[in-house]
C-alpha positions as a Markdown table, in Angstrom:
| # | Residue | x | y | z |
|---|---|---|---|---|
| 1 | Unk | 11.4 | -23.0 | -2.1 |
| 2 | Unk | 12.7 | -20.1 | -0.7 |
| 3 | Unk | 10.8 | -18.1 | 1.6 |
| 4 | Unk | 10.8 | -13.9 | 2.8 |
| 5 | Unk | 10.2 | -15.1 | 6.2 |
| 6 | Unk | 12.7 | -13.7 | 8.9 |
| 7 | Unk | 13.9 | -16.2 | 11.7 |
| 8 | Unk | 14.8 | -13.0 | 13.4 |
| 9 | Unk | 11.9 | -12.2 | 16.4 |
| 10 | Unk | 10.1 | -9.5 | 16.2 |
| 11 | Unk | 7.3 | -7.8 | 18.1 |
| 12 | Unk | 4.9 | -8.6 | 14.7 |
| 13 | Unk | 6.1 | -12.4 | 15.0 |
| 14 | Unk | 4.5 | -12.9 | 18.9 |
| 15 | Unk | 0.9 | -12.2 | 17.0 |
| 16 | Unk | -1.0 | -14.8 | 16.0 |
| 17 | Unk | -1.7 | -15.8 | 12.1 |
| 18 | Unk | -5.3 | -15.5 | 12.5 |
| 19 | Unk | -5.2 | -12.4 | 13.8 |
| 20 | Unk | -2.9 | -10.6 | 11.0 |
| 21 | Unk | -5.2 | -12.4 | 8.6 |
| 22 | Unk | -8.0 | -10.8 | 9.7 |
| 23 | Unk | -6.8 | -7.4 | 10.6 |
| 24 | Unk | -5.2 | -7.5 | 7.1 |
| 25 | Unk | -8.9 | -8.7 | 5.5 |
| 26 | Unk | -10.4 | -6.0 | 7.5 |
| 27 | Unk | -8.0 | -3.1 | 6.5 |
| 28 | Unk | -8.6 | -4.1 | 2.8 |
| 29 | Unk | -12.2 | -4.4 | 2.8 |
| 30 | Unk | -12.3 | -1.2 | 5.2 |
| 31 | Unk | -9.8 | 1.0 | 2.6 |
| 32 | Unk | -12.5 | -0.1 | -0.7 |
| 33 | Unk | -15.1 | 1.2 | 1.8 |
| 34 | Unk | -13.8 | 4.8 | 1.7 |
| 35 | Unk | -12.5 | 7.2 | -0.2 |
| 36 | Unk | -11.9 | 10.1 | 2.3 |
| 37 | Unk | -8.4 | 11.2 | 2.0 |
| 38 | Unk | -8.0 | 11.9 | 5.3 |
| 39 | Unk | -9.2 | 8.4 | 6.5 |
| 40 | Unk | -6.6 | 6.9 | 4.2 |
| 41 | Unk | -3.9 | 9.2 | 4.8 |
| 42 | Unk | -4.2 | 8.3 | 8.5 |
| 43 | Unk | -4.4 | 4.3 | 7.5 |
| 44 | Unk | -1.3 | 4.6 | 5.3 |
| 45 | Unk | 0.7 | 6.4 | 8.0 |
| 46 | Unk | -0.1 | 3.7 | 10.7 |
| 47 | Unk | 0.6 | 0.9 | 8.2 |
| 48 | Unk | 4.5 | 2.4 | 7.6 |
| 49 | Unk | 4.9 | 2.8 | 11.0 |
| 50 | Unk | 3.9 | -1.0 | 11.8 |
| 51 | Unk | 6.3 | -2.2 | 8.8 |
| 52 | Unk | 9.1 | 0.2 | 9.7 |
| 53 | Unk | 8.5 | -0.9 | 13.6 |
| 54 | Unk | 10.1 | -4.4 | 12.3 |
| 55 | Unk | 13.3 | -3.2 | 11.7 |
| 56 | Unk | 16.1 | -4.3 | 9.7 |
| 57 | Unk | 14.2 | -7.8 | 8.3 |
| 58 | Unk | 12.6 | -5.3 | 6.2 |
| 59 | Unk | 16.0 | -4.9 | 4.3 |
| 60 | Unk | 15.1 | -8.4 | 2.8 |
| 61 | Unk | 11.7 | -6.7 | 1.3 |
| 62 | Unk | 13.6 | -4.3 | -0.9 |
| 63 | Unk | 12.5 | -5.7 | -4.1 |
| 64 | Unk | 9.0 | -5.8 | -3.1 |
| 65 | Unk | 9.1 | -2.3 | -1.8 |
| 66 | Unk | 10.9 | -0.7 | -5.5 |
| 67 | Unk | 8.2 | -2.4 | -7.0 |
| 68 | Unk | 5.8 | -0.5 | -4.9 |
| 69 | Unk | 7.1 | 2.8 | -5.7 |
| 70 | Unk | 7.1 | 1.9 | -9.1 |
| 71 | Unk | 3.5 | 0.8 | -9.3 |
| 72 | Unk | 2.5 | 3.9 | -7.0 |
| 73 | Unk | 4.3 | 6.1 | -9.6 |
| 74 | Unk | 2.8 | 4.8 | -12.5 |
| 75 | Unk | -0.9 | 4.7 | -11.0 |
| 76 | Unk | -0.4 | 8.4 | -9.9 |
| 77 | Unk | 1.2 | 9.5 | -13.2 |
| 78 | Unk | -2.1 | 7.4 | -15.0 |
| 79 | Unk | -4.6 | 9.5 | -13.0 |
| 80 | Unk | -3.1 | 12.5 | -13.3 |
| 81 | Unk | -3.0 | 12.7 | -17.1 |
| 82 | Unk | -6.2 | 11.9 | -16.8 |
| 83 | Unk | -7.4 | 15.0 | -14.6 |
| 84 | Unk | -7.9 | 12.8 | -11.7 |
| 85 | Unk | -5.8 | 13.9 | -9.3 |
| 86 | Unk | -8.1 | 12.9 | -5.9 |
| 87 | Unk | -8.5 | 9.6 | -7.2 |
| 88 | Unk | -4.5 | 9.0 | -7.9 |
| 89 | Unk | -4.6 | 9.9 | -4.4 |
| 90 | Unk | -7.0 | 7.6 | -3.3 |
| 91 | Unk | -5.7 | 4.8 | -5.0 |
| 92 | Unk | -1.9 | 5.4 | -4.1 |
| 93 | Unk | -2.6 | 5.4 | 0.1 |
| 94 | Unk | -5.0 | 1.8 | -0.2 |
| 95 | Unk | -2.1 | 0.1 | -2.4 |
| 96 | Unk | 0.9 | 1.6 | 0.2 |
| 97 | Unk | -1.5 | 0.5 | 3.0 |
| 98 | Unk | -2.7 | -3.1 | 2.2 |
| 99 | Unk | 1.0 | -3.9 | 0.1 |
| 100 | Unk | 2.6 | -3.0 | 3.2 |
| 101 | Unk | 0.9 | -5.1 | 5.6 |
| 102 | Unk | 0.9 | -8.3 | 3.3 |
| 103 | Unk | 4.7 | -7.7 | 3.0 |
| 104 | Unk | 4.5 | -7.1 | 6.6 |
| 105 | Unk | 2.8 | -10.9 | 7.3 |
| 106 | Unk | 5.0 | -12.6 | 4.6 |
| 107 | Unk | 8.4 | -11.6 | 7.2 |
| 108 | Unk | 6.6 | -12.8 | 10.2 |
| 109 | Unk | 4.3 | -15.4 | 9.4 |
| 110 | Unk | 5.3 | -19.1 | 8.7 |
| 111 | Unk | 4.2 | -20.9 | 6.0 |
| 112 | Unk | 2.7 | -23.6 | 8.3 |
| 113 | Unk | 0.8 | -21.1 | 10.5 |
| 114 | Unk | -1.0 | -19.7 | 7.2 |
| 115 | Unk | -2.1 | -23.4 | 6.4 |
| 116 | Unk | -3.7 | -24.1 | 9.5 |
| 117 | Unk | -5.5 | -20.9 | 9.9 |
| 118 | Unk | -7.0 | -21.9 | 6.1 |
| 119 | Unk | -8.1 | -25.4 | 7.7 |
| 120 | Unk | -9.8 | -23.8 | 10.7 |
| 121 | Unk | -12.0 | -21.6 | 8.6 |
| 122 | Unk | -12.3 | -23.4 | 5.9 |
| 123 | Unk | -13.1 | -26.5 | 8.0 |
| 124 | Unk | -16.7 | -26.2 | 8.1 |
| 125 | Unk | -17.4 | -26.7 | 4.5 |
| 126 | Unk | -16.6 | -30.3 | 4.8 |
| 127 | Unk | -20.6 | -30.1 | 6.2 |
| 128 | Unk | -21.2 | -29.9 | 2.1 |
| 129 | Unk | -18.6 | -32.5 | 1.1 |
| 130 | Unk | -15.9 | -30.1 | 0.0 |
| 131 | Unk | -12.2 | -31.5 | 1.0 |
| 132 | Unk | -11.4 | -28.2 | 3.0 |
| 133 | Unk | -7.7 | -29.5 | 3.5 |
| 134 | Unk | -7.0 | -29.3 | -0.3 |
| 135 | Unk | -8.7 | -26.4 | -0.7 |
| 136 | Unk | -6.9 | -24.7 | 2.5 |
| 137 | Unk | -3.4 | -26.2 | 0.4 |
| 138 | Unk | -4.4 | -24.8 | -2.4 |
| 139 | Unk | -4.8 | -21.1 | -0.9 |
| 140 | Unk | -1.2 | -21.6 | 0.8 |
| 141 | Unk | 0.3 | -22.5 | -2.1 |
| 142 | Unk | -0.5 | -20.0 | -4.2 |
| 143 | Unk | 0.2 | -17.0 | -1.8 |
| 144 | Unk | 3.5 | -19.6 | -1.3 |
| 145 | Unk | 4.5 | -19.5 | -4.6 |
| 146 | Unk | 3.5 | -15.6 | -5.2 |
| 147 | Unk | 6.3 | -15.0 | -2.7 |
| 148 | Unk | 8.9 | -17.4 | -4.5 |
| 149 | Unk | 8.1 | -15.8 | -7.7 |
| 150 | Unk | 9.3 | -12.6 | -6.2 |
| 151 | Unk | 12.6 | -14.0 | -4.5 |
| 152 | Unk | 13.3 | -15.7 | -7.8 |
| 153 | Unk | 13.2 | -12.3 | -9.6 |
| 154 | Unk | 15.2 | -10.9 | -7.2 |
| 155 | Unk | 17.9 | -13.2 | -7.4 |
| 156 | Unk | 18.2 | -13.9 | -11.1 |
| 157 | Unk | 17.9 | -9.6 | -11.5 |
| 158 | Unk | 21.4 | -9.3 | -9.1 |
| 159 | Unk | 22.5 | -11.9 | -10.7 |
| 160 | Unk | 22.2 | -9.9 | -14.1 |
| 161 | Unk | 22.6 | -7.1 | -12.7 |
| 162 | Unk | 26.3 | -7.9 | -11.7 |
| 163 | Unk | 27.6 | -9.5 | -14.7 |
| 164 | Unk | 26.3 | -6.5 | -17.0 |
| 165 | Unk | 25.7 | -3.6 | -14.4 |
| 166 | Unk | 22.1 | -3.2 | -15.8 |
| 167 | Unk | 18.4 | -4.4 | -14.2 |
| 168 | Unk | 17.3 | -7.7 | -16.1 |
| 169 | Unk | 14.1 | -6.6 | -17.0 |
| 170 | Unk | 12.5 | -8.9 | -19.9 |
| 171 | Unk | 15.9 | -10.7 | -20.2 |
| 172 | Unk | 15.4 | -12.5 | -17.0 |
| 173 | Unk | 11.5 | -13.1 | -18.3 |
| 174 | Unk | 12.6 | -16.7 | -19.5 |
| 175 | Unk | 15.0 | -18.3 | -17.1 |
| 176 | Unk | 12.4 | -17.2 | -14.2 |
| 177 | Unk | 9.9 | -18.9 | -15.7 |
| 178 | Unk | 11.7 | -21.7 | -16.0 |
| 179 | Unk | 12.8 | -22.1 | -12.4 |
| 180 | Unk | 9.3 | -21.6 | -11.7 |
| 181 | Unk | 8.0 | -24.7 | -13.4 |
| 182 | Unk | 10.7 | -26.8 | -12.1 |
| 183 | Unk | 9.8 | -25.4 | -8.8 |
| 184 | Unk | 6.1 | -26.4 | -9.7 |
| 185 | Unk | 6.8 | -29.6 | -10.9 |
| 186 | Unk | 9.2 | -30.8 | -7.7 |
| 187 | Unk | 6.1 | -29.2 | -5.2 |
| 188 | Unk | 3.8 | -31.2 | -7.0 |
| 189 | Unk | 5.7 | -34.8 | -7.5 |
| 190 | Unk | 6.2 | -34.5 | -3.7 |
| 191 | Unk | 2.7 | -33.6 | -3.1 |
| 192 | Unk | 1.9 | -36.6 | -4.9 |
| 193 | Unk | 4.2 | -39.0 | -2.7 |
| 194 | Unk | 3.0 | -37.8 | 0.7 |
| 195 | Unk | -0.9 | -37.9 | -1.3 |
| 196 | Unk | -0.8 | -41.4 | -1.7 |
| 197 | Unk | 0.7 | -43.0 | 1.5 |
């Protein structure tokens, strides 16, 4: 599977996976916490300047970012029609904020790193009998495959896009989904093989 992670170095790649976990966990649960517009205002500024600190591996995140606009347009647009205009507000700076600093973890965070962060904390439920490695496998899979989903659409939308000039849309719908099962299914028979020796 292909992965938004940039081989190119950047300041963000030197910090450790725990600690973007947490900060990120922290910043999410913080933003939920609050509603003061100046508080998020001031967390949304520091959280595009972090992500535009990284530089040009954030051309790779294009899609994700059009897709962010788009969702913050819509939510505004929602709340406004409905007379809510503080609350569009609101809800607008925590989804630019926490979107950004996932996207921001996706380019500078391996695959591998997010796994064994999962085990460490996950770790002491085997005290209970729960298999923490599958469950810490499970977690890293899905945010895994959350991020192929997303280069997928990508791809087969150029790819559209260039033979008929126009965005895919619901015409890519089935051939994505598609590719995502076959994805699925070559994860798991490999799973499988490496399961059983």
């Amino acid at each position: 599977m292909k992965s938004l992670y940039s081989e190119q170095r950047t300041w963000l790649h030197g910090v450790p996976a725990s600690v973007k976990l947490v900060f990120l966990a922290v910043l999410g649960t913080g933003l939920f916490f609050t509603d003061q517009l100046l508080t998020l205002g001031a967390s949304a500024l520091v959280c595009v300047a972090i992500f535009a600190s990284l530089g040009r591996i954030t051309a790779s995140a294009k899609p994700l970012l059009m897709g962010l606009v788009v969702a913050s347009v819509l939510i505004a647009v929602f709340h406004l029609t409905m007379q809510h205009p503080t609350l569009a507000a609101v809800t607008v700076l925590r989804l630019v904020s926490t979107t950004l600093m996932g996207i921001a973890l996706t380019l500078t965070t391996r695959y591998s790193d997010l796994l064994h962060v999962f085990e460490r904390v996950l770790s002491p439920l085997k005290i209970v009998g729960i298999a923490s490695e599958q469950l810490a496998l499970q977690l890293a899979l899905m945010l895994r495959f959350t991020e192929h989903f997303f280069i997928l659409w990508r791809r087969l939308d150029d790819a559209h896009r260039l033979r008929t000039g126009k965005a895919g849309g619901f015409k890519i719908l089935a051939p994505l989904t598609i590719q995502m099962l076959v994805a699925a299914r070559r994860v798991a028979d490999t799973l499988h093989v490496r399961l059983r020796r």
